[in-house]
PDB file of N, CA, C and O in Angstrom, chain B, residues numbered from 101:
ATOM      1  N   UNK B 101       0.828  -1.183   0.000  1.00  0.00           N
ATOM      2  CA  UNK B 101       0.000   0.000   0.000  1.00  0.00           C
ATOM      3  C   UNK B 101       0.873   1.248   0.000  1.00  0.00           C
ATOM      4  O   UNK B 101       1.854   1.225   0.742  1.00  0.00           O
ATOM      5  N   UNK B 102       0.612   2.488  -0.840  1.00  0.00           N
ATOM      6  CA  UNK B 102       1.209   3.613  -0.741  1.00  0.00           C
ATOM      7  C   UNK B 102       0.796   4.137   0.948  1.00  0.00           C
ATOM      8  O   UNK B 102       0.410   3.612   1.992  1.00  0.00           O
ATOM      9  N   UNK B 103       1.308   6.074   0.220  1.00  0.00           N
ATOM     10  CA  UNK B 103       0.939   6.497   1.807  1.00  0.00           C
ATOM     11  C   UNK B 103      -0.345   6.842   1.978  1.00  0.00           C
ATOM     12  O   UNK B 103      -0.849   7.320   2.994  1.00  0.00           O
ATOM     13  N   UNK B 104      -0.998   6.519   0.683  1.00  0.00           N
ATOM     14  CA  UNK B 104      -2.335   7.451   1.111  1.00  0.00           C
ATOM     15  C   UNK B 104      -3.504   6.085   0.974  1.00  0.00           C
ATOM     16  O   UNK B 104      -4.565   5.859   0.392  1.00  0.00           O
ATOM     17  N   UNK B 105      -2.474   5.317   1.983  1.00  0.00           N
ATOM     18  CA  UNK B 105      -3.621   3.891   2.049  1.00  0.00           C
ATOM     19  C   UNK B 105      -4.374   3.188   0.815  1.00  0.00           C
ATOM     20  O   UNK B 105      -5.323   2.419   0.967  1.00  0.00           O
ATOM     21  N   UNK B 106      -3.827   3.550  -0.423  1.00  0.00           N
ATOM     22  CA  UNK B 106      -4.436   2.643  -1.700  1.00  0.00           C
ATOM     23  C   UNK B 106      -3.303   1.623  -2.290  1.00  0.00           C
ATOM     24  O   UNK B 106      -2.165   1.530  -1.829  1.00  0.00           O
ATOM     25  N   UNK B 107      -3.692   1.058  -3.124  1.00  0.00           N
ATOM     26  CA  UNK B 107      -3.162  -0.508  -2.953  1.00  0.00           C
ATOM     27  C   UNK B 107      -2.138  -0.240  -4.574  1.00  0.00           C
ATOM     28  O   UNK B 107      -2.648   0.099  -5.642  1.00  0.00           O
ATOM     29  N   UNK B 108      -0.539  -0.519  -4.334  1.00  0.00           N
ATOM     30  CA  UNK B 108       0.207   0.004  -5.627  1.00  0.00           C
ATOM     31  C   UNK B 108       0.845  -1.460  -6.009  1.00  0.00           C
ATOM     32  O   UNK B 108       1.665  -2.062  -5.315  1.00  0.00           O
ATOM     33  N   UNK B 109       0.320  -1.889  -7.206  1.00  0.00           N
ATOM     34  CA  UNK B 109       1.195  -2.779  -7.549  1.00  0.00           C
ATOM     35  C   UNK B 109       2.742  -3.019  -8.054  1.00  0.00           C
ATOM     36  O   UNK B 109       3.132  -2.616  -9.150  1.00  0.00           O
ATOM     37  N   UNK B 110       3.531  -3.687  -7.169  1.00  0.00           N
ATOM     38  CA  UNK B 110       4.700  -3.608  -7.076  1.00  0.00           C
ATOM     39  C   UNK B 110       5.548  -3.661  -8.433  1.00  0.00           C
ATOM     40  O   UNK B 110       6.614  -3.068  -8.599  1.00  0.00           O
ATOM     41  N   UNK B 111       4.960  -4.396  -9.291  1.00  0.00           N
ATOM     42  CA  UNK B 111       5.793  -4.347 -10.828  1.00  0.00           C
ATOM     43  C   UNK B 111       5.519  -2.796 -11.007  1.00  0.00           C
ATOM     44  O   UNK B 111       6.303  -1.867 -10.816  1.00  0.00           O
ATOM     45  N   UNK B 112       4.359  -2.767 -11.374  1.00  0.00           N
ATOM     46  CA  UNK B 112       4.201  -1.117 -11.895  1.00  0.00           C
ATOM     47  C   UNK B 112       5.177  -0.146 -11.178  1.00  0.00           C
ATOM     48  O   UNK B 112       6.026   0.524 -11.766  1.00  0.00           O
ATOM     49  N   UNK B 113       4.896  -0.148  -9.465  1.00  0.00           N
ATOM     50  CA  UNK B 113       6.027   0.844  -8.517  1.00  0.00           C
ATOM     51  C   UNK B 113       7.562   0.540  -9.343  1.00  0.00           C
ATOM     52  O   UNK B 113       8.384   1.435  -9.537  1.00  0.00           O
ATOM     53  N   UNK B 114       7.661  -0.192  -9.563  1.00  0.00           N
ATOM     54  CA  UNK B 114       9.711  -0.816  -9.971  1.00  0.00           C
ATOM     55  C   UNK B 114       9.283   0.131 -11.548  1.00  0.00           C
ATOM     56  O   UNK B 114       9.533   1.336 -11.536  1.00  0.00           O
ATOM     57  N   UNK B 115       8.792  -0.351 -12.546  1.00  0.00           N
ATOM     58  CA  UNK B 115       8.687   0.155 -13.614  1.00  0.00           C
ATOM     59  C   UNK B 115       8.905   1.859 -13.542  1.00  0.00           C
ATOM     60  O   UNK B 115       9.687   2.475 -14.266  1.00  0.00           O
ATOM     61  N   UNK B 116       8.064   2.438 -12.541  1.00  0.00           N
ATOM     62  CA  UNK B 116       8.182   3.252 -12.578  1.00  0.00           C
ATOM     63  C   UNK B 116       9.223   4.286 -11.733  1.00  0.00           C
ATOM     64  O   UNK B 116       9.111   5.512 -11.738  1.00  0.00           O
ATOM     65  N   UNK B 117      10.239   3.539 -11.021  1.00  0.00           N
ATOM     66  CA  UNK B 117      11.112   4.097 -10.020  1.00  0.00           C
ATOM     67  C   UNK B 117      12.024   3.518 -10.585  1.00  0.00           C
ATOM     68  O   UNK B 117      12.978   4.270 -10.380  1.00  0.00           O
ATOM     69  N   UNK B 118      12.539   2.321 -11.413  1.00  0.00           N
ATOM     70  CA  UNK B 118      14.094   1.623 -11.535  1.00  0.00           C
ATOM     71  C   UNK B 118      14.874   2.716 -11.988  1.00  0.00           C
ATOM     72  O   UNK B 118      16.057   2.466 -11.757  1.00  0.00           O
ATOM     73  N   UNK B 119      14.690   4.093 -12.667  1.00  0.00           N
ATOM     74  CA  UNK B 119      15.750   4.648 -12.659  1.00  0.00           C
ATOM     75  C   UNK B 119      16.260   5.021 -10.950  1.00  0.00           C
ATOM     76  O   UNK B 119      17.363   4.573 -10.637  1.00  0.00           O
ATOM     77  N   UNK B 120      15.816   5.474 -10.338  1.00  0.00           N
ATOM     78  CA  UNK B 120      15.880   5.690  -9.028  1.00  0.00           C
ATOM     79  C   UNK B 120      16.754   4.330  -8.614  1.00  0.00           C
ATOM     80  O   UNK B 120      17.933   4.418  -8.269  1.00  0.00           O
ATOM     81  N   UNK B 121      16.064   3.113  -8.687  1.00  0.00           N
ATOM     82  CA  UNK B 121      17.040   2.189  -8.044  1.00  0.00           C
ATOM     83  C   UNK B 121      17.732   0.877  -9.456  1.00  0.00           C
ATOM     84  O   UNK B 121      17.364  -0.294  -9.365  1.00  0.00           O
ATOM     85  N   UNK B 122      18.478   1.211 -10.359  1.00  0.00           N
ATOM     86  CA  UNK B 122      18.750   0.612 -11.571  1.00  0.00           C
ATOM     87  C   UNK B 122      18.659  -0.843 -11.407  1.00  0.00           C
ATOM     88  O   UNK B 122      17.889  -1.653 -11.924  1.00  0.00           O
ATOM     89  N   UNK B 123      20.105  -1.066 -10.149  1.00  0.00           N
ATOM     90  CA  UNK B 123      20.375  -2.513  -9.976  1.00  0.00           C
ATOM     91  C   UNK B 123      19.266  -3.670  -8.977  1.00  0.00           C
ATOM     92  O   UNK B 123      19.162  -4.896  -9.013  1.00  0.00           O
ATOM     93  N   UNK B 124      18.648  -2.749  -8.238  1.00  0.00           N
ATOM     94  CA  UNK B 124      17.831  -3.763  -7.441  1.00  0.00           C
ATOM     95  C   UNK B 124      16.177  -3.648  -8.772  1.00  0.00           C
ATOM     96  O   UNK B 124      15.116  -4.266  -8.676  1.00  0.00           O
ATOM     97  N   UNK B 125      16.518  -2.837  -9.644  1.00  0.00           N
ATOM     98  CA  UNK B 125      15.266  -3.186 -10.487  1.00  0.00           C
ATOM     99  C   UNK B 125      15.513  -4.064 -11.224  1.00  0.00           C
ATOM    100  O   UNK B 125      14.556  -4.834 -11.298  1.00  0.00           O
ATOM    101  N   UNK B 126      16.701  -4.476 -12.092  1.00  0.00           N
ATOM    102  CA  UNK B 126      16.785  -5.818 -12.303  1.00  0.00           C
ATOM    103  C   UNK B 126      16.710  -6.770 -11.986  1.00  0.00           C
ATOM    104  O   UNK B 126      16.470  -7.735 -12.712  1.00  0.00           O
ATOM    105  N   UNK B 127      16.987  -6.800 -10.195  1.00  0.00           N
ATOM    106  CA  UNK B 127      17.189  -8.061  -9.682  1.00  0.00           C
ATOM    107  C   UNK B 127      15.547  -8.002  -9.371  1.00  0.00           C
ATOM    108  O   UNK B 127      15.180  -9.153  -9.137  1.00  0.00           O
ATOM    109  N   UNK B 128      14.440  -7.069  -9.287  1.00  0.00           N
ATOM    110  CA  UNK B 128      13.219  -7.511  -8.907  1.00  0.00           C
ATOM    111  C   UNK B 128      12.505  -8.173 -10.565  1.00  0.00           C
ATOM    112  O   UNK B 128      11.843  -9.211 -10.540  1.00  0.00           O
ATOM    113  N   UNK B 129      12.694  -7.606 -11.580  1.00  0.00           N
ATOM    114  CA  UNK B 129      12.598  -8.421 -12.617  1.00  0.00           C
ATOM    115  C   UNK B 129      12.752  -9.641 -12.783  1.00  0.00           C
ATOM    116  O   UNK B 129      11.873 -10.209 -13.433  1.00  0.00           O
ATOM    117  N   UNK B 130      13.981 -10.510 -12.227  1.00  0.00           N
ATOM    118  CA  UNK B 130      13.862 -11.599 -11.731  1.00  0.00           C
ATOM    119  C   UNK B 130      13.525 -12.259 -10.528  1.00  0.00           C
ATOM    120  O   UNK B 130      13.534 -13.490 -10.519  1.00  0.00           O
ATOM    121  N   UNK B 131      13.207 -11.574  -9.435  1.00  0.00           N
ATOM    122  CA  UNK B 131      12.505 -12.250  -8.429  1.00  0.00           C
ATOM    123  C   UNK B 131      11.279 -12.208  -8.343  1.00  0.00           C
ATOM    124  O   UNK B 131      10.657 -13.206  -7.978  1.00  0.00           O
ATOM    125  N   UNK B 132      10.574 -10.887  -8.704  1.00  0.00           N
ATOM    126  CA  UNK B 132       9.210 -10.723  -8.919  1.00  0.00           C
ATOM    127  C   UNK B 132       8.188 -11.348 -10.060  1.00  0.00           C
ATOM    128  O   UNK B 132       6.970 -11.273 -10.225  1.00  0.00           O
ATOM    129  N   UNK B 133       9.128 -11.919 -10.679  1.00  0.00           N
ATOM    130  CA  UNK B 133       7.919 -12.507 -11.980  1.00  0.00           C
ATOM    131  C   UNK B 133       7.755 -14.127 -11.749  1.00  0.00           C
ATOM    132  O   UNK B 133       8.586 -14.841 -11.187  1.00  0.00           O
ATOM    133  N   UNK B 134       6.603 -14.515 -12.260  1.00  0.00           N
ATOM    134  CA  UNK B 134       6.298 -15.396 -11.802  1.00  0.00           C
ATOM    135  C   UNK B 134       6.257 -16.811 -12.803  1.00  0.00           C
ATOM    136  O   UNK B 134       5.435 -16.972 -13.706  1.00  0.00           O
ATOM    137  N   UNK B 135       7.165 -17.636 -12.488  1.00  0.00           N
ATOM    138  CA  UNK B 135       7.798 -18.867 -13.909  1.00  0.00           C
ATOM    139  C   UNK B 135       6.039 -19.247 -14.744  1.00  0.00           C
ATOM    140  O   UNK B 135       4.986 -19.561 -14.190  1.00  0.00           O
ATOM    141  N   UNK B 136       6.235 -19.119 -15.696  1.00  0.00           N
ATOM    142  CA  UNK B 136       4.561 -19.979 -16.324  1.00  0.00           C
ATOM    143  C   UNK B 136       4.555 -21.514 -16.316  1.00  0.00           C
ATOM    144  O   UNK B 136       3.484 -22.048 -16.604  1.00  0.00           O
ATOM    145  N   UNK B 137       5.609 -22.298 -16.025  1.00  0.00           N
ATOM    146  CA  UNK B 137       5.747 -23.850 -15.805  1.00  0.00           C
ATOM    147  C   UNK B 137       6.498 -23.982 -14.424  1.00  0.00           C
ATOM    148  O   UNK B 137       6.987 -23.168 -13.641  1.00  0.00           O
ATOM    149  N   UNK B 138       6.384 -25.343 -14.459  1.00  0.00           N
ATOM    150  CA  UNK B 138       6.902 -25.657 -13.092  1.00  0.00           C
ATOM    151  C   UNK B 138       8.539 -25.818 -13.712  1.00  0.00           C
ATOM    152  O   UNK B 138       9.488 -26.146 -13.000  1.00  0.00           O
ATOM    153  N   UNK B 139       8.615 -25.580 -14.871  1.00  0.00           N
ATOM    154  CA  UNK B 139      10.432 -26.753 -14.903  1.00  0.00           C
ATOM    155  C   UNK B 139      11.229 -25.933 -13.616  1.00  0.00           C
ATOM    156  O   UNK B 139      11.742 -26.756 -12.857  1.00  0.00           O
ATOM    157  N   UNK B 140      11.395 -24.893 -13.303  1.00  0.00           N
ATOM    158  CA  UNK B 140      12.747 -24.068 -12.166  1.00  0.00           C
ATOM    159  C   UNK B 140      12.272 -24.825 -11.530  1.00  0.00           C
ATOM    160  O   UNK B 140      12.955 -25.847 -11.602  1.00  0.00           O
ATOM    161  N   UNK B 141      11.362 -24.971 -10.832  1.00  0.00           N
ATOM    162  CA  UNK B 141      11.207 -25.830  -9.072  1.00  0.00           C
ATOM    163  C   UNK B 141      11.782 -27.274  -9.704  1.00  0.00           C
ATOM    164  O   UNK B 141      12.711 -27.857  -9.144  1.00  0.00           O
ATOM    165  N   UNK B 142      11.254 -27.717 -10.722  1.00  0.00           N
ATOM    166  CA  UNK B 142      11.902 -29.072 -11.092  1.00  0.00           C
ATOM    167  C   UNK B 142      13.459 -29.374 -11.101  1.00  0.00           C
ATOM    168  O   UNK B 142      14.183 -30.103 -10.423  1.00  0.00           O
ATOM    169  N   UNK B 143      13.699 -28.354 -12.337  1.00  0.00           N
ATOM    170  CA  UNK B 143      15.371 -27.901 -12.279  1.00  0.00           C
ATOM    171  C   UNK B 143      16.144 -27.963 -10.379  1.00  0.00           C
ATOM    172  O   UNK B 143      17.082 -28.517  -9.806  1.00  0.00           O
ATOM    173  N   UNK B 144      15.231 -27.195 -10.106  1.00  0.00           N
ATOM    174  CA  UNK B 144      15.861 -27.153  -8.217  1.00  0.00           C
ATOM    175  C   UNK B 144      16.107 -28.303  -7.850  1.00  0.00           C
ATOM    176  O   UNK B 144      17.256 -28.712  -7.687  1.00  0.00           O
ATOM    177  N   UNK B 145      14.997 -29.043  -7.652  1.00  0.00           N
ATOM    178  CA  UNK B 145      15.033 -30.457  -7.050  1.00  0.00           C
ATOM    179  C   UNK B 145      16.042 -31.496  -7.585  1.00  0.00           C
ATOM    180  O   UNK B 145      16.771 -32.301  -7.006  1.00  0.00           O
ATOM    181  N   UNK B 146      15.794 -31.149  -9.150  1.00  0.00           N
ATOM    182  CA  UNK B 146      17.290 -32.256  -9.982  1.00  0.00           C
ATOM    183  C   UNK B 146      18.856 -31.752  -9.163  1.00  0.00           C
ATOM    184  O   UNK B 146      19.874 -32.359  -8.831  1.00  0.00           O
ATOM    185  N   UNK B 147      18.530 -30.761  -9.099  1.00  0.00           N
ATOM    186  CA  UNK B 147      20.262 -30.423  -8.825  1.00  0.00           C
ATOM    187  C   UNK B 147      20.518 -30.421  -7.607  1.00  0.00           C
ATOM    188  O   UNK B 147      21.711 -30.407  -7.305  1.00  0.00           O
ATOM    189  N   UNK B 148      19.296 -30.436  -6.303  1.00  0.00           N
ATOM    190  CA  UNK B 148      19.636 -30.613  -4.846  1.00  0.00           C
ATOM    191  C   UNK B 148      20.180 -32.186  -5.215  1.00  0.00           C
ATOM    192  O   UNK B 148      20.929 -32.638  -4.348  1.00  0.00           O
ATOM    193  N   UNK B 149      19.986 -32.845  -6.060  1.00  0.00           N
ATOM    194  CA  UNK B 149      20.601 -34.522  -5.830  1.00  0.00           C
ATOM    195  C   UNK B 149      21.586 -34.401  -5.927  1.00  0.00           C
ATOM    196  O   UNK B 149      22.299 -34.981  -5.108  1.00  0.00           O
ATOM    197  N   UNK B 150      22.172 -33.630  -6.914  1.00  0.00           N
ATOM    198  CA  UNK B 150      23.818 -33.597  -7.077  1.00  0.00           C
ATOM    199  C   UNK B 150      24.511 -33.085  -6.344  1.00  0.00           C
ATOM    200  O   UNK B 150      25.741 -33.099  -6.394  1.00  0.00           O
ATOM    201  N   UNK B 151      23.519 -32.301  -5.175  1.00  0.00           N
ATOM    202  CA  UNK B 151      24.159 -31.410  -4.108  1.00  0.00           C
ATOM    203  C   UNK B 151      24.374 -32.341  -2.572  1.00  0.00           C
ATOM    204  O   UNK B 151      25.421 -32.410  -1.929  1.00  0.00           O
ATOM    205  N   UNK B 152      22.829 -33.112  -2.180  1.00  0.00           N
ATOM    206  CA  UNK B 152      22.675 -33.416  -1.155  1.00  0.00           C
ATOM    207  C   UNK B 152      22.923 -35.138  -1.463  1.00  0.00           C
ATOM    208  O   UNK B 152      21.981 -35.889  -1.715  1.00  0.00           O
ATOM    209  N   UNK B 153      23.854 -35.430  -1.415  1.00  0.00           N
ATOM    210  CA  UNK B 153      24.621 -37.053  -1.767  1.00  0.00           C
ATOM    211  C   UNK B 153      24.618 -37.717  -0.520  1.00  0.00           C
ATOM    212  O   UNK B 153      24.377 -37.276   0.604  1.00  0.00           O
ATOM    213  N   UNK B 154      24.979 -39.047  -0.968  1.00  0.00           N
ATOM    214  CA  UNK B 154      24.841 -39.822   0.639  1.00  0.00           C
ATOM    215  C   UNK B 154      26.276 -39.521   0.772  1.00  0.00           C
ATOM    216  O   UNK B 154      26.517 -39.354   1.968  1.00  0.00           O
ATOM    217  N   UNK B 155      26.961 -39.431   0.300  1.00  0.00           N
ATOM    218  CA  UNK B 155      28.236 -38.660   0.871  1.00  0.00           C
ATOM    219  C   UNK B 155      27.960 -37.296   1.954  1.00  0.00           C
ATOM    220  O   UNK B 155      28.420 -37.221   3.093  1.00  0.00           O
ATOM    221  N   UNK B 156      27.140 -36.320   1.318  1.00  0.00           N
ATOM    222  CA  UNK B 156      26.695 -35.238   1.901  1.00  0.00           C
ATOM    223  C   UNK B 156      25.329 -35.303   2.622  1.00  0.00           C
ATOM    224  O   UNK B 156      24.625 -34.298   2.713  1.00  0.00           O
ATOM    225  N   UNK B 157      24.936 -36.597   3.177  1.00  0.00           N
ATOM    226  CA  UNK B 157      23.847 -36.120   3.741  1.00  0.00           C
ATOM    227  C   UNK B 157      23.923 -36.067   4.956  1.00  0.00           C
ATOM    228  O   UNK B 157      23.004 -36.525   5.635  1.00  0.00           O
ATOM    229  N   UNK B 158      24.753 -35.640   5.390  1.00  0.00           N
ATOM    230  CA  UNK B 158      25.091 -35.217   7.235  1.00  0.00           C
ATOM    231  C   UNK B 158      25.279 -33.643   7.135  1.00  0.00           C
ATOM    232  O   UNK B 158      25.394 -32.935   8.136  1.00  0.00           O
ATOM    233  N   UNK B 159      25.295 -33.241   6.050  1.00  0.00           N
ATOM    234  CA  UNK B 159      25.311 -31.213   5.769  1.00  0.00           C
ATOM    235  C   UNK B 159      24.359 -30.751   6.409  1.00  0.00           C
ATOM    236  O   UNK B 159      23.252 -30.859   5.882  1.00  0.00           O
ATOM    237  N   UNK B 160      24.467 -30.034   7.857  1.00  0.00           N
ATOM    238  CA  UNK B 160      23.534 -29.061   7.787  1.00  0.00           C
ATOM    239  C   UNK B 160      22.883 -28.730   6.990  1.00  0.00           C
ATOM    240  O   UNK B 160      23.311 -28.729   5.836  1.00  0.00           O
ATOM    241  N   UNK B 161      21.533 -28.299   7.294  1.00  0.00           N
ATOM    242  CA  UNK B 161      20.385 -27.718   6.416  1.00  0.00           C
ATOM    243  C   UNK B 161      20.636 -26.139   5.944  1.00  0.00           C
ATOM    244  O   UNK B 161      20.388 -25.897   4.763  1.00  0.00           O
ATOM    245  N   UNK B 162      21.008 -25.282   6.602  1.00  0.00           N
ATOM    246  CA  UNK B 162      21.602 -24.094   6.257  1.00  0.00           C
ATOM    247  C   UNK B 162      22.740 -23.877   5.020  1.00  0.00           C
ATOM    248  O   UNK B 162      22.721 -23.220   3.979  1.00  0.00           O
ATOM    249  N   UNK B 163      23.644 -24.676   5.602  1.00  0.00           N
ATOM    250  CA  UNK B 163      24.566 -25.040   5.150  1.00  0.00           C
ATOM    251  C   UNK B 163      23.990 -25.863   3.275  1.00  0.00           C
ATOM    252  O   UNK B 163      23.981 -25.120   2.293  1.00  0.00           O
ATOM    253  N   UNK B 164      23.833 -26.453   3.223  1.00  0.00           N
ATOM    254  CA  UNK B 164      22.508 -26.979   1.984  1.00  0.00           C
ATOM    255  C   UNK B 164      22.222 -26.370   1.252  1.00  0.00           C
ATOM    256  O   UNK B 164      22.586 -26.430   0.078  1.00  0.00           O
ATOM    257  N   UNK B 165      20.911 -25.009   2.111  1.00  0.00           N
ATOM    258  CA  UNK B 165      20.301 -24.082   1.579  1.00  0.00           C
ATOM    259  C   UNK B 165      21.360 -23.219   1.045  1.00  0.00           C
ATOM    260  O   UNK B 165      21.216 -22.964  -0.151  1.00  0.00           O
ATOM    261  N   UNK B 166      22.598 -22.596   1.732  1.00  0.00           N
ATOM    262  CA  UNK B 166      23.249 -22.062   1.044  1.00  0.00           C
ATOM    263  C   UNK B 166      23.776 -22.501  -0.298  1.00  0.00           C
ATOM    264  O   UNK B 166      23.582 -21.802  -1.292  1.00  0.00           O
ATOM    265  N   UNK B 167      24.361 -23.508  -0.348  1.00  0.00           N
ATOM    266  CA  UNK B 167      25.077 -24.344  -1.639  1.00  0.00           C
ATOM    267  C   UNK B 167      23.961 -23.946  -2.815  1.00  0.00           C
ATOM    268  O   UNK B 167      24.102 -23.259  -3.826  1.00  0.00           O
ATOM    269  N   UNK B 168      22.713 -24.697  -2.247  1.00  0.00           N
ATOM    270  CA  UNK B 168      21.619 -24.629  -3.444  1.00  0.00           C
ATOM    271  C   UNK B 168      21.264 -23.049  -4.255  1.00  0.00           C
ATOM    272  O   UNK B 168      21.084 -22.764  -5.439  1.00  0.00           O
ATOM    273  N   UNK B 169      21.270 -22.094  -2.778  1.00  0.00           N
ATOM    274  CA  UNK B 169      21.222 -21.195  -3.317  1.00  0.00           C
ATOM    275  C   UNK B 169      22.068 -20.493  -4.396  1.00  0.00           C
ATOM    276  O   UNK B 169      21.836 -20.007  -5.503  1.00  0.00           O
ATOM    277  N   UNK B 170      23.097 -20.639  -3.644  1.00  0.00           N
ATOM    278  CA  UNK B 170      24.079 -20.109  -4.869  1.00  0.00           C
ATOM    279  C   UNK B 170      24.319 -20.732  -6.096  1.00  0.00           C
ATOM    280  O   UNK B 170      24.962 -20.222  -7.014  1.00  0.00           O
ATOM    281  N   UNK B 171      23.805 -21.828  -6.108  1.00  0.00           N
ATOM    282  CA  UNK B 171      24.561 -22.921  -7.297  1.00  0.00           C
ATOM    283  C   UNK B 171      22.865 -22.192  -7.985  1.00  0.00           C
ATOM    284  O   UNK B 171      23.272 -21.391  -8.825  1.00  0.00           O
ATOM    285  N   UNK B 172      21.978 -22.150  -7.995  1.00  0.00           N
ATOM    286  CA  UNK B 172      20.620 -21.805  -8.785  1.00  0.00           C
ATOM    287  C   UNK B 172      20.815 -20.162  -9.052  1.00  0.00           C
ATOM    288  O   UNK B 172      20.344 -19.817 -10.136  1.00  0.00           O
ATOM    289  N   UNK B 173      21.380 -19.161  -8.321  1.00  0.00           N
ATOM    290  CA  UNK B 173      21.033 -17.921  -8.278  1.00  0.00           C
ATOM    291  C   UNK B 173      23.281 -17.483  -9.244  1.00  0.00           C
ATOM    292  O   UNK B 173      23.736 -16.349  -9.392  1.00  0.00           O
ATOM    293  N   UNK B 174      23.882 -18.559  -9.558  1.00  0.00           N
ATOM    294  CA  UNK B 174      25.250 -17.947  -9.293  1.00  0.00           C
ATOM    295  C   UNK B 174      25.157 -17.159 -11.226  1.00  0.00           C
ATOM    296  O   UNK B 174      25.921 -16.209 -11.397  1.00  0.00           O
ATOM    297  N   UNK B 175      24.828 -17.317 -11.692  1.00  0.00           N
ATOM    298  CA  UNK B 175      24.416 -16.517 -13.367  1.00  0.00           C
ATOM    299  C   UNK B 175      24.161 -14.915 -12.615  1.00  0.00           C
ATOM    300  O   UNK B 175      25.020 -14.071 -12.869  1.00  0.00           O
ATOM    301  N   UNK B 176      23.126 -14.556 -11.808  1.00  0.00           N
ATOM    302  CA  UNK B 176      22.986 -13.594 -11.684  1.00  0.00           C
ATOM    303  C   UNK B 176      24.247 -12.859 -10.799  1.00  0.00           C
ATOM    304  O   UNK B 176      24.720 -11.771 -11.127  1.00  0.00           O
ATOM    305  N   UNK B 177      24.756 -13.727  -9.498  1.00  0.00           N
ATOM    306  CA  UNK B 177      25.594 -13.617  -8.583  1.00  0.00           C
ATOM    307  C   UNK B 177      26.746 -12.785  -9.744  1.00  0.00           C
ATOM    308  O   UNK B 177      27.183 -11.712  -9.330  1.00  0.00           O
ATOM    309  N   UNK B 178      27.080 -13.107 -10.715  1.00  0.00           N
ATOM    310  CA  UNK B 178      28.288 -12.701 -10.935  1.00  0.00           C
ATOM    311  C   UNK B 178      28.324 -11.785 -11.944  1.00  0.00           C
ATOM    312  O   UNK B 178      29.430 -11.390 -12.315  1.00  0.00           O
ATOM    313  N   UNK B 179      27.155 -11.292 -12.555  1.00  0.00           N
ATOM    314  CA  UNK B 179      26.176 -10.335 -13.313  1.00  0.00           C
ATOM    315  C   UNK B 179      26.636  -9.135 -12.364  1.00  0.00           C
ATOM    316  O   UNK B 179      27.643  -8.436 -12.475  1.00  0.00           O
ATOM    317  N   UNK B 180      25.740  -9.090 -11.510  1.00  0.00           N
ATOM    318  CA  UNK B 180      26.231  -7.782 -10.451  1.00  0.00           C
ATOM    319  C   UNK B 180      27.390  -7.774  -9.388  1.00  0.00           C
ATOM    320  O   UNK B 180      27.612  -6.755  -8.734  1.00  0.00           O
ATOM    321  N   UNK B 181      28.139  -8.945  -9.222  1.00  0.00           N
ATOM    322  CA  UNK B 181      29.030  -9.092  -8.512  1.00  0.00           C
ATOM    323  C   UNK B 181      30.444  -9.070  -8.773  1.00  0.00           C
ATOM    324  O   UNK B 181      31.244  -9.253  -7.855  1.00  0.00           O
TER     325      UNK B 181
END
């Protein structure tokens, strides 16, 4: 909600402010839109196997979540990084 209590949809707000914030408007371009198939959640799950091995299945869960994260998000990671 803005300040004057009416309801602003967040793509439109970015559209209309990314000059104001350039780099976090790209990155909401990709976090904010929404996949039209399931394959990414699929894609996720294929590659937690290659992550979470019976070799590796004593890894902390944090520890996990991190790996996964970065190994799914590292294209963008190094885009702005």
């Amino acid at each position: 909600y803005s300040d004057d209590m009416t309801y602003t949809n967040p793509l439109k707000w970015w559209k209309k402010n990314q000059g104001l914030y350039p780099v976090l408007a790209a990155l909401v371009k990709v976090f904010l839109t929404i996949p039209a198939t399931s394959a990414p959640s699929e894609r996720v799950w294929s590659q937690s196997a290659n992550v979470i091995t019976t070799k590796r299945a004593r890894l902390d869960e944090t520890i996990a979540s991190g790996i996964m994260f970065v190994k799914e998000n590292v294209r963008v990671l190094r885009k702005h990084y």
